[in-house]
C-alpha positions in Angstrom: 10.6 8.4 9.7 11.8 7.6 6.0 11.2 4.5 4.7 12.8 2.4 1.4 10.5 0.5 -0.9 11.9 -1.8 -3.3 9.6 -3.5 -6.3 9.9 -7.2 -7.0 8.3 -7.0 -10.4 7.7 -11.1 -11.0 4.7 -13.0 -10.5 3.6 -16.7 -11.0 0.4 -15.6 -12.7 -1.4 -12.9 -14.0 -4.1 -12.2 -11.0 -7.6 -10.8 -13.5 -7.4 -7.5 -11.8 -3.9 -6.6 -11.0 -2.7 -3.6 -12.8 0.6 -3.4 -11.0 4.1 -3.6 -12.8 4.9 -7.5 -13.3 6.7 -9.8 -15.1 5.4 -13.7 -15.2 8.9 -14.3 -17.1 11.4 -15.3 -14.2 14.0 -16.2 -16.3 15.2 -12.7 -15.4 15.4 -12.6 -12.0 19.1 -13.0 -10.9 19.6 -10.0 -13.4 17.0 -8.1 -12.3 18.5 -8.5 -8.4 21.7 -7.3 -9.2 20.2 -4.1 -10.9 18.3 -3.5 -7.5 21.4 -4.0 -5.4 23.0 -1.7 -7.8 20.8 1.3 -7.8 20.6 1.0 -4.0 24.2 2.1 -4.5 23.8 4.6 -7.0 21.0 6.4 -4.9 22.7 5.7 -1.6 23.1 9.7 -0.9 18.7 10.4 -1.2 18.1 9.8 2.5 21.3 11.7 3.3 21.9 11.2 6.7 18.6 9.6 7.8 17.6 6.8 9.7 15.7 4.5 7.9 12.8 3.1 10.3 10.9 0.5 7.7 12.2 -1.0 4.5 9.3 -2.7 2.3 9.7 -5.4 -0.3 6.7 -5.0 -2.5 5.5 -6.4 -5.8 4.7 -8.1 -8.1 5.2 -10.9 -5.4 8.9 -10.6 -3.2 8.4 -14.5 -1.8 9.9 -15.8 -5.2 13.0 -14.7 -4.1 14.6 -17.3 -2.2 16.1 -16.4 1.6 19.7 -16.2 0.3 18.8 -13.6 -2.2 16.4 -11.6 0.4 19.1 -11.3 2.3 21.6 -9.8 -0.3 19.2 -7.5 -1.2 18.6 -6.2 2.8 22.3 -6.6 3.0 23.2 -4.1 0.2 20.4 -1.9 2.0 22.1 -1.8 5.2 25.9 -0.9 3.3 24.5 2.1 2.3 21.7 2.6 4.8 21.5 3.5 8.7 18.4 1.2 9.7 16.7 2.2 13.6 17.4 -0.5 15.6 13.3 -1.6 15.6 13.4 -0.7 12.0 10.0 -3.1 10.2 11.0 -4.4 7.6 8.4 -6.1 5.5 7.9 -9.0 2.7 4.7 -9.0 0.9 4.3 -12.6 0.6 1.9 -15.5 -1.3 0.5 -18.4 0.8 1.8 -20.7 -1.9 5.4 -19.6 -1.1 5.4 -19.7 2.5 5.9 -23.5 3.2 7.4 -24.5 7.0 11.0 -24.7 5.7 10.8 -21.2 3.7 9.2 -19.8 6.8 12.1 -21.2 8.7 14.6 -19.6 6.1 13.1 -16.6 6.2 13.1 -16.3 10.3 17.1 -16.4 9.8 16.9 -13.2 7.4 16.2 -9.4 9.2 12.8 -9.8 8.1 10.1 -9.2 10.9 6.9 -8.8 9.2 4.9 -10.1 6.7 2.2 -9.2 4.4 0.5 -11.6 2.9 -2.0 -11.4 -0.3 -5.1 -13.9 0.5 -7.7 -12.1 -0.9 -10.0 -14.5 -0.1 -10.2 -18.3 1.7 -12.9 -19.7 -0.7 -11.2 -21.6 -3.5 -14.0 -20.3 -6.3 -13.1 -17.1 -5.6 -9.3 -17.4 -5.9 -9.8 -19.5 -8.7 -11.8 -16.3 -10.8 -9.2 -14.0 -9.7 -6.6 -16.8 -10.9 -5.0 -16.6 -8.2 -2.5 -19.3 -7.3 -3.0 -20.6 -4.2 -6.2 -22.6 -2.7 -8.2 -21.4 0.2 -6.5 -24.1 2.4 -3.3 -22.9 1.3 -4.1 -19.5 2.6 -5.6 -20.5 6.0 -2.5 -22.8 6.6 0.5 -20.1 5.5 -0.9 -17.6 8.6 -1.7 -20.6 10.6 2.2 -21.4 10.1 3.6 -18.2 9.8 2.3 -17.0 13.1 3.6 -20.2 14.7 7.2 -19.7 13.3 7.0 -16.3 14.9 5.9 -13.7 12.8 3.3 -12.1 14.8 3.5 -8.8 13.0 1.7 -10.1 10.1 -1.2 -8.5 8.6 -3.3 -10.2 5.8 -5.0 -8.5 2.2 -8.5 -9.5 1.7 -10.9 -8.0 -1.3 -14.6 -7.6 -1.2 -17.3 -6.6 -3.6 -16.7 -8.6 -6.9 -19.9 -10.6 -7.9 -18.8 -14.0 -6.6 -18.5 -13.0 -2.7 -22.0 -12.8 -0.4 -22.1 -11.0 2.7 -22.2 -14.5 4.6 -18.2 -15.7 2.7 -17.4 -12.0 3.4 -18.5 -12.2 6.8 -16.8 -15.6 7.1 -13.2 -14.3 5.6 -13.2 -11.9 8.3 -14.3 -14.2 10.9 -11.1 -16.6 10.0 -9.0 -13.4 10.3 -9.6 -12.9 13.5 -10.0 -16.6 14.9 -5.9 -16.9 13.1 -5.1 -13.8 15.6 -3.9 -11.9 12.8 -3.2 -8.2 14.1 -3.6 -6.3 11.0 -6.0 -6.3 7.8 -5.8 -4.6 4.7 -9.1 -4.8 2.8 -9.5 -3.6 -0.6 -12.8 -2.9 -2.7 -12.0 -4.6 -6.1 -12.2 -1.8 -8.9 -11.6 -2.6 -12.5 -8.5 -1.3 -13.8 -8.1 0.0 -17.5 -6.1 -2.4 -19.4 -6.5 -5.7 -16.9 -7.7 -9.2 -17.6 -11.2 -8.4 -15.9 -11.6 -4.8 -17.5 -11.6 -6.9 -21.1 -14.1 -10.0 -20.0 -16.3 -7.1 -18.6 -16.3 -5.5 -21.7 -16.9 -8.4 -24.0 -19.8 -9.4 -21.5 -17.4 -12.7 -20.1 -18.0 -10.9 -16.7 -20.8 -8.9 -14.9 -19.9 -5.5 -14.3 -19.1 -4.8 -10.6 -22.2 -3.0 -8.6 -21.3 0.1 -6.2 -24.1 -1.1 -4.0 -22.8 -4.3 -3.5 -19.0 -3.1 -2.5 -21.0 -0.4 -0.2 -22.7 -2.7 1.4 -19.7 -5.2 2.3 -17.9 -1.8 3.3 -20.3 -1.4 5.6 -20.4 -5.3 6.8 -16.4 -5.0 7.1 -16.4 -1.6 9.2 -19.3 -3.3 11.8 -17.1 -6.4 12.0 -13.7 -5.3 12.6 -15.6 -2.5 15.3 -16.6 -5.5 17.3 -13.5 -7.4 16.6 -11.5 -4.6 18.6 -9.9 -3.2 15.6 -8.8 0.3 15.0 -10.3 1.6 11.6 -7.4 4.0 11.0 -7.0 4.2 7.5 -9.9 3.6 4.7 -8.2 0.3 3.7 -6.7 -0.7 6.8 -7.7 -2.2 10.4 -5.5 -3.0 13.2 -5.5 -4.0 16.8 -3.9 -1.2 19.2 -0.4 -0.3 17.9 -0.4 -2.4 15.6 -0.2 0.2 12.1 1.9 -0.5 9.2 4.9 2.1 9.6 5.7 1.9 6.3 2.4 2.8 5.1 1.7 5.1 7.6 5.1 7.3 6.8 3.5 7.4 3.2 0.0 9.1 4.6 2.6 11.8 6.8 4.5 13.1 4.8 7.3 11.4 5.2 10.7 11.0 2.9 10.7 7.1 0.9 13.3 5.7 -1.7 11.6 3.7 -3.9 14.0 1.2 -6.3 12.9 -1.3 -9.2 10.9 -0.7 -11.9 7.8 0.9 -11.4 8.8 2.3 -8.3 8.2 6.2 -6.6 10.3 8.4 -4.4 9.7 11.7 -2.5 11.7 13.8 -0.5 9.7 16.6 0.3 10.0 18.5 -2.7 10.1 16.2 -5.9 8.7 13.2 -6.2 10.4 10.5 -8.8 9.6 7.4 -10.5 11.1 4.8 -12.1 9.9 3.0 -15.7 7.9 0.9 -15.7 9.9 -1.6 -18.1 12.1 -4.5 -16.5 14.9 -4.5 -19.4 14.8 -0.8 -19.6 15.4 -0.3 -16.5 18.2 -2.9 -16.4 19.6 -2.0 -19.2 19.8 2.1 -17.9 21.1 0.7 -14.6 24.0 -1.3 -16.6 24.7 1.7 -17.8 25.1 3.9 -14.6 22.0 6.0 -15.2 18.6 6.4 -13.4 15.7 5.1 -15.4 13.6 8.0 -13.8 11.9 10.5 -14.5 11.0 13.7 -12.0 8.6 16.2 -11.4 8.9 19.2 -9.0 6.2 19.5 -6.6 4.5 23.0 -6.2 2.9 24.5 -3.1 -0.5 23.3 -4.8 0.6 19.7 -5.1 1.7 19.6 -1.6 -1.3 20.8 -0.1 -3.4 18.6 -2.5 -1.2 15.2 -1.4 -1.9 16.2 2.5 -5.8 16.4 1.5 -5.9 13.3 0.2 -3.5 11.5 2.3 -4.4 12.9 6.1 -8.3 12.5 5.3 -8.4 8.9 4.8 -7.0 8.4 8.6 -7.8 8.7 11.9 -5.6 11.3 12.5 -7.1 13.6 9.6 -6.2 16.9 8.1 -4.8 19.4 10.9 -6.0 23.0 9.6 -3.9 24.9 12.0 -1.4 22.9 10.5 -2.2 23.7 7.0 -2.5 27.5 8.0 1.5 27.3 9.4 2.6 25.5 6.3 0.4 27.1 3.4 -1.1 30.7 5.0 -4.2 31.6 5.8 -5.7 32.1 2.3 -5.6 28.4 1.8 -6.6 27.7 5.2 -10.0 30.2 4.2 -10.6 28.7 0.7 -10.4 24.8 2.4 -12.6 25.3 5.2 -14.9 27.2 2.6 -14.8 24.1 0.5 -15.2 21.9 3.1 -18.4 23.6 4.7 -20.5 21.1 1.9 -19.3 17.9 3.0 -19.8 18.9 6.4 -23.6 19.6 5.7 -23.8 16.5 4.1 -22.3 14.9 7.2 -19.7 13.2 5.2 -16.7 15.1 7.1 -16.7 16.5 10.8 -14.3 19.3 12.6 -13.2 18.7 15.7 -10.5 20.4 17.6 -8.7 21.8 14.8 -8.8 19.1 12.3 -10.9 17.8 9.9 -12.1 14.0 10.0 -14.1 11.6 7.5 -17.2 10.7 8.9 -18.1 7.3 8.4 -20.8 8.4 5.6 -18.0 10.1 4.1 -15.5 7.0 4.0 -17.8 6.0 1.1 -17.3 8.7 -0.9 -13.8 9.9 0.2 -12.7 10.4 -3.5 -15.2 12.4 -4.3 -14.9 14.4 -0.9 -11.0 14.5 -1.4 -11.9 16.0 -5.4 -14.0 18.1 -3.9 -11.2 19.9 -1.2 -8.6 20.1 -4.3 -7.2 23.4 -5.3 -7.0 24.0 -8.6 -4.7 27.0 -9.6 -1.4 27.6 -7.7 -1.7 29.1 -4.2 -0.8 32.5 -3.4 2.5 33.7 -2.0 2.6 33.0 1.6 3.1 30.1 4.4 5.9 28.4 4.9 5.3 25.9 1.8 7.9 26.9 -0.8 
C-alpha cells in the first residue's frame, strides 16, 4: 500500500500555532510547481514497481493551487507512477478556497477526497488562531463540498486552547455530525517551540495552555463521537465504518511513502529521508539535478521503536507475535517486561496477542509509548536486519 505525499509549502497567513514548513510569499509558486513536477521525475524509480494506492497533497495549504495546476502536478504523478484503480487521492483544503466554482473545478481533476482545516466554527476562535476564514465560511465549504460530491471528506478540528468551553466544543462536534461529514481529525493544540503563540505565551500576551482542560475535552470528544457511531481508531482520528484515511493509515503500517517538496519525508523500509526545509534551497538543488535530502539508515532499534509508537495509537495495536517473527524473542521478553507497568496501571491491555491502549492510556500515550522504547541496539536475531 505505498502512498506519495507531496508538500505545498504556501499559506495565506501565519496560523499562531503552526509550526509546519510555509511560505506566506506566493510570488513563488509557479517556480516552486515545476520543481515538484521535476523531482517527481528524478525520484520516479523509489517505489520501483509499486502500485501507488493514495497520493496526498499536504501543506502549508494545497487549495491555492488553482485546478489547472492540481492537475499538472497529479498528471506528472501518474507519468511516472502506476496509481490502483480506487487509488484516494487527497487535497488538504481551506474553507476560504473552496467556493462553488473551485469545487466544481476541482470535481473535473482526479481528486476524490478532501481534507479540510476548520479548526473551529466560532469566529473568535479562528480569529485568535488568525486563521483566515470565518465560522460561516467553514460551515458552508462542507455544506458545499459534500453537495458537489465529495462525500469522502473528513474535517480538522482543535480543542483545548483557553478560548473553547466544553459547550463550543461540544457544539463543533455536533455540526460535524449534523454536515454528515464521515471522518474527523481532532487535534489537542500544543505549543510549538519557535511559533507565534509559543512567544505571546512567553511574554505573558497569552495564558499558558492547561493539561486539565485539553483532558477533559479529550474526554468530551471520545464520549461524543462514541455515541455519534464513530470508530475511535487512531488517537487523533474518528470515522464512521470504513471510512479511514488510507494515506494515514499506510503511515501507522508500515508502509513504503515518497514524500516531495520541501519539508517533506520518505521511507522505504530501511531508510527514511527528508527533504530541507528551505523553498529556494530546495529549488535551487532541484535546478541543479540534485536531491535536497538528507538520509538516515534505520537500525533494528529504530524499527521496532516506529512500530511502538505507530501500532499503539490504533485500534489495531502492536501485534507481539508479530514483533517476536520480525525482531526475536529477546525483544519480544524485554517489551512485554516493559509493558507489564502500564498494564497495572490500566493504561494498556493484552488481548489475543496484541497489545492495545486502554482508554486511560490514550491520555498518556507518549509517555506510555517512552516508556516501551528500547534504548541500545537489539541483539542479533529476528528477521529485522
Amino acid at each position: 500500500m505505498p502512498g506519495i505525499y507531496i508538500h505545498i509549502p504556501f499559506c495565506k497567513k501565519a496560523c499562531h500555532y503552526c509550526d509546519f514548513h510555509f511560505s506566506t510569499d506566493l510570488a513563488w509558486r509557479e517556480e516552486l510547481l515545476e520543481s515538484l513536477m521535476e523531482e517527481i521525475r528524478l525520484r520516479r524509480d523509489y517505489l520501483p514497481g509499486a502500485e501507488v494506492t493514495s497520493v496526498y497533497l499536504g501543506g502549508g495549504t494545497p487549495s491555492l493551487l488553482d485546478a489547472s495546476q492540481l492537475r499538472a502536478l497529479l498528471d506528472t504523478v501518474c507519468k511516472y507512477h502506476v496509481l490502483s484503480s480506487d487509488c484516494e487521492i487527497t487535497l488538504e483544503a481551506n474553507p476560504d478556497d473552496l467556493g462553488p466554482a473551485e469545487l466544481a473545478l476541482l470535481r473535473e481533476t482526479p481528486i476524490n477526497r478532501l481534507s479540510i482545516g476548520i479548526q473551529s466554527f466560532f469566529d473568535e476562535d479562528l480569529k485568535w488562531m488568525n486563521r483566515v476564514h470565518t465560522g460561516k465560511e467553514a460551515y458552508r465549504a462542507v455544506r458545499d463540498a459534500l453537495g458537489a460530491g465529495f462525500g469522502n471528506l473528513t474535517v480538522d478540528l482543535i480543542y483545548g486552547f483557553p478560548l473553547l468551553t466544553d459547550e463550543k466544543w461540544l457544539d463543533n462536534l455536533r455540526t460535524v455530525s449534523e454536515l454528515g461529514v464521515n471522518h474527523l481529525s481532532c487535534y489537542n493544540l500544543t505549543v510549538e517551540e519557535g511559533t507565534a503563540l509559543w512567544a505571546f505565551i512567553r511574554k505573558g500576551r497569552e495564558r499558558p495552555l492547561s493539561s486539565a482542560w485539553g483532558a477533559r475535552q479529550f474526554d468530551l470528544l471520545m464520549d461524543q463521537m462514541e455515541r455519534q457511531g464513530f470508530q475511535h481508531y487512531e488517537i487523533s482520528n474518528f470515522c464512521r465504518e470504513g471510512c479511514y484515511s488510507r494515506h494515514n493509515t499506510s503511515y501507522w503500517q508500515e508502509q513504503p511513502y515518497l514524500g516531495i517538496g520541501p519539508s517533506a519525508h520518505s521511507y522505504n523500509g530501511r531508510c527514511r529521508s527528508w527533504n530541507r526545509s528551505n523553498n529556494h534551497h530546495y529549488m535551487q538543488a532541484i535546478r541543479e539535478g540534485r536531491l535536497p535530502s538528507e538520509t538516515e539508515q534505520l537500525t533494528p532499534k529504530d524499527r521496532l521503536n516506529e512500530r511502538i509508537m505507530t501500532r499503539l495509537r490504533t485500534v489495531w495495536g502492536l501485534d507481539l507475535r508479530k514483533v517476536e517473527a520480525d525482531f526475536g524473542t529477546g525483544p519480544l521478553t524485554a517489551l512485554q517486561r516493559a509493558a507489564g507497568d502500564a498494564i497495572r496501571r490500566g493504561w494498556i491491555r493484552e488481548q489475543d496477542g496484541k497489545l492495545y491502549l486502554t482508554r486511560a492510556g490514550k491520555h498518556v500515550a507518549d509517555r506510555v509509548v517512552s516508556d516501551l522504547f528500547f534504548l541500545e541496539e537489539l541483539p542479533a536475531g529476528g528477521n529485522a536486519s
